[in-house]
DOPA-730305 format. One line per 2 residues: number of its first residue (from 1); for each residue z, x, y of C-alpha. Coordinates in nm, 4 decimals. Each point is the difference from the previous one (the first is absolute). Layout:
NUM) Z:X:Y | ...
end
This chain:
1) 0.9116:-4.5074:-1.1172 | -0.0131:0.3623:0.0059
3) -0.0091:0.2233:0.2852 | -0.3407:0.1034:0.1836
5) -0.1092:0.3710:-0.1361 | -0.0849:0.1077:0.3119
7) 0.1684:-0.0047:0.3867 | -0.3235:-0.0013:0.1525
9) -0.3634:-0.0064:-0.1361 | -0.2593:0.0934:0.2219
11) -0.3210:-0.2137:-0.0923 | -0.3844:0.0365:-0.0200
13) -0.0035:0.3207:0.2149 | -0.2251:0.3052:-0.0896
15) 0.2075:0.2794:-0.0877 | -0.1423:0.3313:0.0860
17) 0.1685:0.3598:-0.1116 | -0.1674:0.3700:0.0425
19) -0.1782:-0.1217:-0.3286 | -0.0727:-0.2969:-0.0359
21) -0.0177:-0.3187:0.1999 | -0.0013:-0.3559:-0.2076
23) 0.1084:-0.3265:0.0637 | 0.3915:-0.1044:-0.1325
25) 0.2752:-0.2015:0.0531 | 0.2750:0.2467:0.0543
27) 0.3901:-0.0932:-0.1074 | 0.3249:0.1480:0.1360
29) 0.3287:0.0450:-0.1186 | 0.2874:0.1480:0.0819
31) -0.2163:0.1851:0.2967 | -0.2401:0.1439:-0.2792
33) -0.3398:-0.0909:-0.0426 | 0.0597:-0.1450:-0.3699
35) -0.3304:-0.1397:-0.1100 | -0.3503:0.0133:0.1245
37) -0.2728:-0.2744:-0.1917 | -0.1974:-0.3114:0.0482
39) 0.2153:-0.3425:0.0342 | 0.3210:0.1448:-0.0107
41) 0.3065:-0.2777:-0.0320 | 0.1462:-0.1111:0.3258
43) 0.2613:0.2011:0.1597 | 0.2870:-0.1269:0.2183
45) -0.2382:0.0881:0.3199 | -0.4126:-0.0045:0.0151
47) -0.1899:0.1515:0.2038 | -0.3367:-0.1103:0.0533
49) -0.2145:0.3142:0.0711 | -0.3422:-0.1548:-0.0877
51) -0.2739:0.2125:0.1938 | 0.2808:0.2713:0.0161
53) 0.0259:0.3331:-0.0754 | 0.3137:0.1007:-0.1737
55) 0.0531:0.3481:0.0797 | 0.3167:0.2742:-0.0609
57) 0.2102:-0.0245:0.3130 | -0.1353:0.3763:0.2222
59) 0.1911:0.3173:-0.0278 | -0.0052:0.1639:0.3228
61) 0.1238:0.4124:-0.1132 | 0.0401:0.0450:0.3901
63) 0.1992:-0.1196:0.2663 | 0.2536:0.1042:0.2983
65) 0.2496:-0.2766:0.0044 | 0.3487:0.0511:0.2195
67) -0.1010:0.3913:0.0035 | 0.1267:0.2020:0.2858
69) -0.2681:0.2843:0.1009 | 0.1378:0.3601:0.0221
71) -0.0820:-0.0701:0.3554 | 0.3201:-0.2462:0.0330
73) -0.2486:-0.3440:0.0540 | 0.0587:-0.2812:-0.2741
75) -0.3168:-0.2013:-0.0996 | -0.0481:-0.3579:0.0994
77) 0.1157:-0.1428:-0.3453 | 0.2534:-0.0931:-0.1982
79) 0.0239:-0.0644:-0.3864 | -0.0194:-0.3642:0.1046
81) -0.2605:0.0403:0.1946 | -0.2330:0.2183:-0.1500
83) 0.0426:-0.1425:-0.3131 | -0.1093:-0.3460:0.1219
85) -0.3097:0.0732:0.1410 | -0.0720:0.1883:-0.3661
87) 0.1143:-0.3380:-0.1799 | -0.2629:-0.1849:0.2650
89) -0.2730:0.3120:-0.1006 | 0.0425:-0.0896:-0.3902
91) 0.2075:0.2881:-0.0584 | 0.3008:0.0349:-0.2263
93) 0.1016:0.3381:-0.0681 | 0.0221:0.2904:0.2911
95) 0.1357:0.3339:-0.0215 | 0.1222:0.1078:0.3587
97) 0.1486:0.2982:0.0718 | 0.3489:0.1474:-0.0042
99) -0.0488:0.2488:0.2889 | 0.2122:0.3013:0.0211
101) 0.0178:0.2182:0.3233 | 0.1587:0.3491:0.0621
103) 0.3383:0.0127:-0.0392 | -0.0098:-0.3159:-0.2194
105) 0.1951:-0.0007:-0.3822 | -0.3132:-0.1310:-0.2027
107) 0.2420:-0.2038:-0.2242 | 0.1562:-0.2282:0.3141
109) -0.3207:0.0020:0.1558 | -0.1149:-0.2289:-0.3663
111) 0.3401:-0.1818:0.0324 | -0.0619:-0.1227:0.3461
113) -0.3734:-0.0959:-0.0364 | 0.1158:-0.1641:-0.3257
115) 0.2674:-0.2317:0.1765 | -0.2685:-0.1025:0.2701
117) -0.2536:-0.1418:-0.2883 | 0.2487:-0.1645:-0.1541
119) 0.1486:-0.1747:0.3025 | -0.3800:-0.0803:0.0661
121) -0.2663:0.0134:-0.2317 | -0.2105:-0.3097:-0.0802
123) -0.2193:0.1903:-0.2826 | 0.0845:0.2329:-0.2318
125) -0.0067:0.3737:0.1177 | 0.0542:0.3765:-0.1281
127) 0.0044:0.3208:0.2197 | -0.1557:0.3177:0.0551
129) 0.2629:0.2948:0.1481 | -0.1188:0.1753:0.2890
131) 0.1282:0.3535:-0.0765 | -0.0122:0.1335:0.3941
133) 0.2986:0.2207:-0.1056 | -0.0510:0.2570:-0.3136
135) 0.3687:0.1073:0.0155 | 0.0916:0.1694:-0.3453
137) 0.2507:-0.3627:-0.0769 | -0.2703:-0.1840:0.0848
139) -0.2362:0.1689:-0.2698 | 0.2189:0.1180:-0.2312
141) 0.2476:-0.3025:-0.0468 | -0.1029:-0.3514:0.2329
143) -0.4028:0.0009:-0.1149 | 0.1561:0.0154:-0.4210
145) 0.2082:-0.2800:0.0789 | -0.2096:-0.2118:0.1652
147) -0.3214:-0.0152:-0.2148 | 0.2684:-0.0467:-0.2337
149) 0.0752:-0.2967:0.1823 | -0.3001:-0.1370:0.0162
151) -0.1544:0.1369:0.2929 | -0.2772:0.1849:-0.1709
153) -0.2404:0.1035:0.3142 | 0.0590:0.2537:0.2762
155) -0.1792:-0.0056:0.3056 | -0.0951:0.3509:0.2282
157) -0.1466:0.0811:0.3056 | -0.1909:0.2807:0.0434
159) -0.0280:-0.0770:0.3835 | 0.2122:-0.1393:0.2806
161) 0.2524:0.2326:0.1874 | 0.3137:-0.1782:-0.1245
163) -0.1368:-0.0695:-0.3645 | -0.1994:0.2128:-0.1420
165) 0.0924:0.2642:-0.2648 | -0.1658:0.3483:-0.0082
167) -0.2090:0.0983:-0.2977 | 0.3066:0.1864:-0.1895
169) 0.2093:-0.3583:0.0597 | -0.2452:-0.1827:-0.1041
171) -0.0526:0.1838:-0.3268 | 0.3711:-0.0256:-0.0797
173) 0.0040:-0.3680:0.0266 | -0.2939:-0.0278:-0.1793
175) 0.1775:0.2377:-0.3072 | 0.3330:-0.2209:0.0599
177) -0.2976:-0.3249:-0.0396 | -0.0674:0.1834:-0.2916
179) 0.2593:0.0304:-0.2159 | 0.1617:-0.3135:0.0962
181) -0.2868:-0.2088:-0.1281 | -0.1277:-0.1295:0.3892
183) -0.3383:-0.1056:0.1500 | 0.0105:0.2715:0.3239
185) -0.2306:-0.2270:0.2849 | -0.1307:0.2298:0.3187
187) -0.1103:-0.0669:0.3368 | -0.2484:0.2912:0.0299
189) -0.1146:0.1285:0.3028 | -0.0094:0.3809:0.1606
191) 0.2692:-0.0304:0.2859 | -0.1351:0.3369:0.1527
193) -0.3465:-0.1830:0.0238 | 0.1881:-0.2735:0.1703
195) 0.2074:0.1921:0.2314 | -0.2593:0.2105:0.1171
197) -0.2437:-0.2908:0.0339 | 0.2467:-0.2360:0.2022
199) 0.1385:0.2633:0.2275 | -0.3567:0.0948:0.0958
201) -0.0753:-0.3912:0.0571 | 0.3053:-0.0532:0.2541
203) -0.0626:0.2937:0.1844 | -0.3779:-0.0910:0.0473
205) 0.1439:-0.3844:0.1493 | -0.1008:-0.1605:-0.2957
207) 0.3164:-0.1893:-0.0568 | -0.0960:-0.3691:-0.0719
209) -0.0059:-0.1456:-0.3219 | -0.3647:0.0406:-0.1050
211) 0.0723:0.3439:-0.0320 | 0.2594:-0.0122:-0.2857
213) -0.2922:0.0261:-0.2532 | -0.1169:0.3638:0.1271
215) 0.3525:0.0987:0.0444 | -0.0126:-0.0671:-0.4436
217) -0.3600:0.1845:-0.0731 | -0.0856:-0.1093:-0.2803
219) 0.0017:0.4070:-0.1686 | 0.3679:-0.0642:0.0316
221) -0.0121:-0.2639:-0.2698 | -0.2285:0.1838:-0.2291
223) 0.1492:0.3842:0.0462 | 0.3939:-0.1940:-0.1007
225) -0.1967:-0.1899:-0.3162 | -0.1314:0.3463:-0.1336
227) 0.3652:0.1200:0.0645 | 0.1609:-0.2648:-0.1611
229) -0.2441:0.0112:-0.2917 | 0.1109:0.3326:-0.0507
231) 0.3385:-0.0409:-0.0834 | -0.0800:-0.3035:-0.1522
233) -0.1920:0.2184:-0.2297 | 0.2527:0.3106:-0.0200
235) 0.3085:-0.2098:-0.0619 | -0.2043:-0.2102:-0.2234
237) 0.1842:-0.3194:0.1586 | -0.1765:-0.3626:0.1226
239) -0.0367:-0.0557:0.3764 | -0.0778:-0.2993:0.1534
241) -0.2246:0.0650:0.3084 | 0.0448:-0.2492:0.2745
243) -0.1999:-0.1913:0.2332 | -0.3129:0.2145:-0.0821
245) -0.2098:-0.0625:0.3368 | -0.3104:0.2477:-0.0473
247) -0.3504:0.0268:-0.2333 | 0.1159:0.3922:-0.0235
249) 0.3558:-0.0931:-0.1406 | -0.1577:-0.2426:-0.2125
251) -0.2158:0.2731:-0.1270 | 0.2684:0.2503:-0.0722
253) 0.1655:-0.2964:-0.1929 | -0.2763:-0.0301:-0.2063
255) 0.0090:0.3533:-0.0485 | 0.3130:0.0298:-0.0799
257) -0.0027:-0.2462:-0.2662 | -0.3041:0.1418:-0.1867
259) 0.1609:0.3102:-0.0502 | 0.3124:-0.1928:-0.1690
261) 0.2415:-0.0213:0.2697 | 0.2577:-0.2012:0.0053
263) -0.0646:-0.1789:0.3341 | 0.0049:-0.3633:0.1698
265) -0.1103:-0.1523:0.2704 | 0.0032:-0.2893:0.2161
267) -0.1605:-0.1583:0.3301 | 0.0696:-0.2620:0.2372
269) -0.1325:-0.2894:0.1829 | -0.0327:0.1548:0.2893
271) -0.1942:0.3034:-0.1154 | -0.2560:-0.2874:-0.1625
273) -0.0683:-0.2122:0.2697 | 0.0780:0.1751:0.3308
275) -0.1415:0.3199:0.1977 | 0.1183:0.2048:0.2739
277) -0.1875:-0.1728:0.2764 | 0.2685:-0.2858:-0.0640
279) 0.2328:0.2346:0.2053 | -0.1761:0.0456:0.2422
281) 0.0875:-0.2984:0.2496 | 0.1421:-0.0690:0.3289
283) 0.3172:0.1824:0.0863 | 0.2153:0.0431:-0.2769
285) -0.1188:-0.3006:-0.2007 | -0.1535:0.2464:-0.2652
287) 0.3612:0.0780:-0.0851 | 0.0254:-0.3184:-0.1837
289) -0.2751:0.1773:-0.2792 | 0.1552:0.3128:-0.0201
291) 0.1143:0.1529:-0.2967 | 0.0035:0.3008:-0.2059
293) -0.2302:0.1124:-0.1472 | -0.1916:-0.1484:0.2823
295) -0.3046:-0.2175:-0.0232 | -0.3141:0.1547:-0.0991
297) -0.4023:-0.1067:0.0002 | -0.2055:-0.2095:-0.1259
299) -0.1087:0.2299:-0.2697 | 0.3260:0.0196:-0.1193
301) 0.0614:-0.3247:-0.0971 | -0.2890:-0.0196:-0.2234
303) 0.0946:0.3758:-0.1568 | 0.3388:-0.1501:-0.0627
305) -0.1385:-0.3617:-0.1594 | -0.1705:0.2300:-0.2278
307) 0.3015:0.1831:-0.1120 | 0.2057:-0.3090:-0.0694
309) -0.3319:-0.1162:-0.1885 | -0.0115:0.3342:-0.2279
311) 0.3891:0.0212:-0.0391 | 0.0393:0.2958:0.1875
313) 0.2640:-0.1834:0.2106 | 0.2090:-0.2325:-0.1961
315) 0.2025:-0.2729:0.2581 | -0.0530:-0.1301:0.3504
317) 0.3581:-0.0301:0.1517 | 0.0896:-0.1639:0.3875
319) 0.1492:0.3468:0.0861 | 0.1931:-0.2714:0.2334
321) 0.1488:0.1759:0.2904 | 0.0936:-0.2501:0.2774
323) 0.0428:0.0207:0.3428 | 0.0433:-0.2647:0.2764
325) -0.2606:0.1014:0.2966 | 0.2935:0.0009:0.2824
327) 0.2814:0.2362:0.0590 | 0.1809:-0.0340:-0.3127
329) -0.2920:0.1542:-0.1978 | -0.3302:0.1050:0.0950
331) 0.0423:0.0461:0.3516 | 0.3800:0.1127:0.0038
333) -0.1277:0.3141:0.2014 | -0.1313:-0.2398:0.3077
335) -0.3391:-0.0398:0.1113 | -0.1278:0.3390:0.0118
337) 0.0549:0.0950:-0.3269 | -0.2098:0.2499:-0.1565
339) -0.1451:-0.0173:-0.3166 | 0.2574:0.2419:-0.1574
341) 0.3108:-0.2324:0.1261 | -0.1413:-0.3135:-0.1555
343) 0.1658:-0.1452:-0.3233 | -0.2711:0.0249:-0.2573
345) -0.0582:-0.2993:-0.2642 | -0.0988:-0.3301:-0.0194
347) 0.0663:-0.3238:-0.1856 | -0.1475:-0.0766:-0.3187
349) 0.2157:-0.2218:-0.2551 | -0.1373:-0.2871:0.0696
351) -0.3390:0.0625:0.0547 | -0.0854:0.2409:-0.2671
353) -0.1032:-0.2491:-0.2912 | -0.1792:-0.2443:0.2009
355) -0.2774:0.2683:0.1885 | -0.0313:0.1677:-0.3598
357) -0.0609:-0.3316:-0.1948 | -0.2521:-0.0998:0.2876
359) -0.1645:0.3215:-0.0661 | 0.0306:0.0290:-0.3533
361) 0.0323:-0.2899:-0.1288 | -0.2091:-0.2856:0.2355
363) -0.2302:0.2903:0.1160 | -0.0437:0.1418:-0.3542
365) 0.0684:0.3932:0.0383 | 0.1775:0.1109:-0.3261
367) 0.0695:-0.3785:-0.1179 | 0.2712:-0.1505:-0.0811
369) 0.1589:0.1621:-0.3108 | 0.0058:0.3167:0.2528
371) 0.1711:-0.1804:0.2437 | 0.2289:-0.0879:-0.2429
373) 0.0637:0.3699:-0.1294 | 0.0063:0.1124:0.3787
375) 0.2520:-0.1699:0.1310 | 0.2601:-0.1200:-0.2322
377) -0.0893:0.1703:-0.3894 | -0.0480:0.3416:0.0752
379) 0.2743:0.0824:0.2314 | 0.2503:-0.1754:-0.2429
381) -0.0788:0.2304:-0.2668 | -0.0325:0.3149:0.2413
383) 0.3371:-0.0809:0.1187 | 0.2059:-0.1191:-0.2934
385) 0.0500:-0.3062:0.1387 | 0.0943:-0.2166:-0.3566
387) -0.1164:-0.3659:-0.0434 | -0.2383:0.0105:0.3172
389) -0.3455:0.0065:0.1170 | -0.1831:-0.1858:-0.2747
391) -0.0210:-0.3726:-0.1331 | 0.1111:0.0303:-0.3595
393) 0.2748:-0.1507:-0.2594 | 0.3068:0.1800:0.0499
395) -0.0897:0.0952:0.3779 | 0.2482:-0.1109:0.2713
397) -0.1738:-0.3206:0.1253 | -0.1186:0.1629:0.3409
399) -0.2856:-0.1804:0.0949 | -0.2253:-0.1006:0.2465
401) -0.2490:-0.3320:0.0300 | -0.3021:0.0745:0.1948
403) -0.2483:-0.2426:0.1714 | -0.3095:0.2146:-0.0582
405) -0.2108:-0.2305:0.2815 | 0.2683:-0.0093:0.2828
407) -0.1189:0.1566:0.3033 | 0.2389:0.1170:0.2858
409) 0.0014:0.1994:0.2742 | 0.2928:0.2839:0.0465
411) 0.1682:-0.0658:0.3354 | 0.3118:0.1780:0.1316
413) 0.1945:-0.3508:0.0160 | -0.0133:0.0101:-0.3626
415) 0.1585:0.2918:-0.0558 | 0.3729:-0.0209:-0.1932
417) 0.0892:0.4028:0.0815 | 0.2338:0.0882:0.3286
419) -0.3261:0.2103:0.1400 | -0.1781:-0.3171:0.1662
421) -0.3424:0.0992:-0.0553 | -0.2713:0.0540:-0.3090
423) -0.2482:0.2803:0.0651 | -0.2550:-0.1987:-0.1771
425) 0.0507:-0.3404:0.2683 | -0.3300:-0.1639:-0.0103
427) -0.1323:0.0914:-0.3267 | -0.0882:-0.3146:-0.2221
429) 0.1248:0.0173:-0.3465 | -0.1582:-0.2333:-0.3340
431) 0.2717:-0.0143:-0.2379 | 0.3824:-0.0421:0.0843
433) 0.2896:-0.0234:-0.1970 | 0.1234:-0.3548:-0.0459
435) 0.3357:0.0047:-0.2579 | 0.2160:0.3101:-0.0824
437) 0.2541:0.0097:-0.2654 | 0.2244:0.2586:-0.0332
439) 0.1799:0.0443:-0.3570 | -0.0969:-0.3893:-0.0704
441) 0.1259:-0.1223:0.3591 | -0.2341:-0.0910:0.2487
443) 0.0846:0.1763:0.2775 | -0.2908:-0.1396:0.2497
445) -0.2056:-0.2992:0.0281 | -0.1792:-0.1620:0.2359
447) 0.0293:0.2778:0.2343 | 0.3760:0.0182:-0.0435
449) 0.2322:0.2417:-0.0513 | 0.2635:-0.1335:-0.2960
451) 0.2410:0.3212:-0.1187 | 0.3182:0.0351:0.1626
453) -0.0048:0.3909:0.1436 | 0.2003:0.2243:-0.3151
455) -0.1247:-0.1736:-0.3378 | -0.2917:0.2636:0.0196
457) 0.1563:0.2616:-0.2716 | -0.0246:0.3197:-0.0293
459) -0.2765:0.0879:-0.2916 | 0.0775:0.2088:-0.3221
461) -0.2447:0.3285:0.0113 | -0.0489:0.1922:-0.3616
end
């Protein structure tokens, strides 16, 4: 009797892609998806996904895990944990960050972040570098080595006291981006506006959290994208823009793009389903939605469902940032905290596919081949990231089953992060993810968690 062809074979699903969506049996082998047809032969496993959706396990391109801030406070998470509650989201592949400070040798700063996934990781991850320090061994030597390596997208702020780099810093990384073949990603804002705009705010008393959104006015987004642009545009190099939050960035984007340069862009949950008047709450509650960019308007959201819908922004990533809302995050400046002393971010792993299939998929804005392209296709190729983000023979076997008809309603008990709390508690999802495999192995079902923490591995990026 001869062996089975397959390990698994996932059966009677409909398999959707950014292209297509059809109904297969899907087989598995050696943590590849090997054959996709009708009535495939048995497998040593089934997996009855009749009244499924077979979809490519997400790609979130965005994601604090185990980062220390250049203010000295660790996030919530660790590898373990963050990765969990992005195994329990559907999502299979993350890129977090490998954050280096002032001071900091870019090269250890890789090494150390490197040993923490590996010691934790339940998915499959990459990394951006956070180049906070443009020292000439930095640029000239540790950047050529490490895309190299593998680790083929820097990350730069162009605000933050600790962080950011000037415009003459930022240009040289970008040239170093350059000529070492890497994807340069920016967090663009004008930290002049900023300053100016949160030092006014304190002195005036307004120090509670709903006023974190005019302390970020919203020409500081759009003057840093026209910047940004710029260079993009001189140096003739691809930026990624991040966690675009406005209809005038969006605009600029656009813009940008139609005259031929080379620039990306994403969004994020947050930016498509909140508003500003979510901080603004009792006390210092509103510090649970605060991040940066901050929330924005109503109008936003629809300017920025437009630009995912005309391709002028390509991904929607968690931007996960987590903090607990108690004295080891959030609040670690006690109770009368300003504004300016409150950790910004807020969780996102776990949520991010389930509020953008509700809206996308069971609410029908953009469909479900868009969803598809969103969240898992399109930042795989952006990135590099080899053998993810679509459902196709060849492709690691990262997958997610979906029950299209499940409703359920997000609740901070549910929540597998170290922060304690969703921002979106409350909200009543239709659609949830059911099974996830990751390279062939079902990592959850039924609502639990199945890797052991370090079999995620670190991803391949061309």
């Amino acid at each position: 009797m001869t062996d089975p062809a397959f390990d698994t074979v996932i059966r009677g699903g409909t398999v959707a892609t950014a292209t297509d969506v059809f109904r297969a049996d899907l087989g598995i082998a050696g943590g590849k998806v090997a054959a996709l047809g009708l009535d495939l032969p048995p497998g040593r496993r089934e997996i009855d996904a009749t009244g499924r959706l077979v979809l490519p396990g997400g790609v979130d391109s965005h994601a604090h895990i185990e980062q220390l801030s250049a203010n000295g406070l660790m996030n919530a998470d660790t590898w373990e944990s963050a990765t969990r509650s992005a195994a329990l989201g559907g999502t299979t592949s993350v890129i977090a960050f490998a954050a280096q400070h002032v001071g900091m040798d870019l090269a250890q700063v890789v090494a150390d972040y490197q040993g923490l996934a590996e010691r934790g990781s339940l998915i499959d991850y990459a990394f951006h570098l956070i180049i906070a320090d443009a020292t000439e061994k930095a640029v000239r030597e540790d950047i050529p080595a490490l895309v190299r390596a593998g680790h083929t997208s820097l990350k730069a702020f162009m605000t933050y006291d600790r962080l950011q780099l000037g415009d003459e810093a930022l240009l040289e990384v970008m040239a170093a981006a350059k000529e070492a073949g890497a994807l340069v990603c920016v967090h663009a804002e004008n930290h002049g506006l900023i300053a100016f705009a949160s030092r006014r705010l304190l002195a005036e008393g307004r120090t509670t959290p709903k006023y974190h959104a005019a302390s970020h006015p919203r020409l500081s987004e759009s003057e840093a994208f026209e910047r940004v642009v710029r260079f993009s545009q001189y140096l003739d190099q691809p930026v990624m823009v991040f966690h675009v939050s406005t209809r005038e960035g969006a605009a600029i984007l656009r813009r940008a793009r139609g005259e031929g340069i080379p620039i990306l862009a994403e969004t994020c949950p947050q930016y498509l389903f909140l508003t500003e008047a979510d901080l603004d709450r009792p006390g210092l509650e509103g510090a649970k939605w605060m991040c940066s960019p901050p929330l924005r308007e109503a109008g936003d959201q629809e300017a920025l469902w437009r630009a995912l819908d005309l391709g002028d922004l390509q991904t929607v990533s968690s931007d996960h940032a987590p903090y607990r809302y108690d004295e080891t995050g959030k609040l670690k400046a006690g109770p009368g905290a300003t504004f300016k002393q409150i950790a910004n971010g807020m969780p996102g792993l776990q949520m991010r596919l389930p509020l953008l299939f509700d809206a996308m998929v069971s609410g029908g804005r953009l469909g479900l081949r868009k969803f598809v392209e969103l969240t898992a296709t399109a930042p795989a190729r952006i990135y590099g990231l080899a053998g993810k983000g679509s459902v196709a023979v060849g492709a690691d076997a990262d997958l997610c089953l979906w029950d299209p008809e499940r409703r359920v309603t997000l609740a901070d008990a549910m929540v597998a992060d170290r922060t304690g709390f969703t921002p979106y508690a409350g909200r009543t999802v239709t659609g949830w993810p059911e099974t996830v495999l990751r390279r062939g192995e079902v990592i959850v079902a039924e609502g639990e968690v199945r890797a052991t923490p370090g079999t995620g591995r670190r991803i391949a990026r061309g």
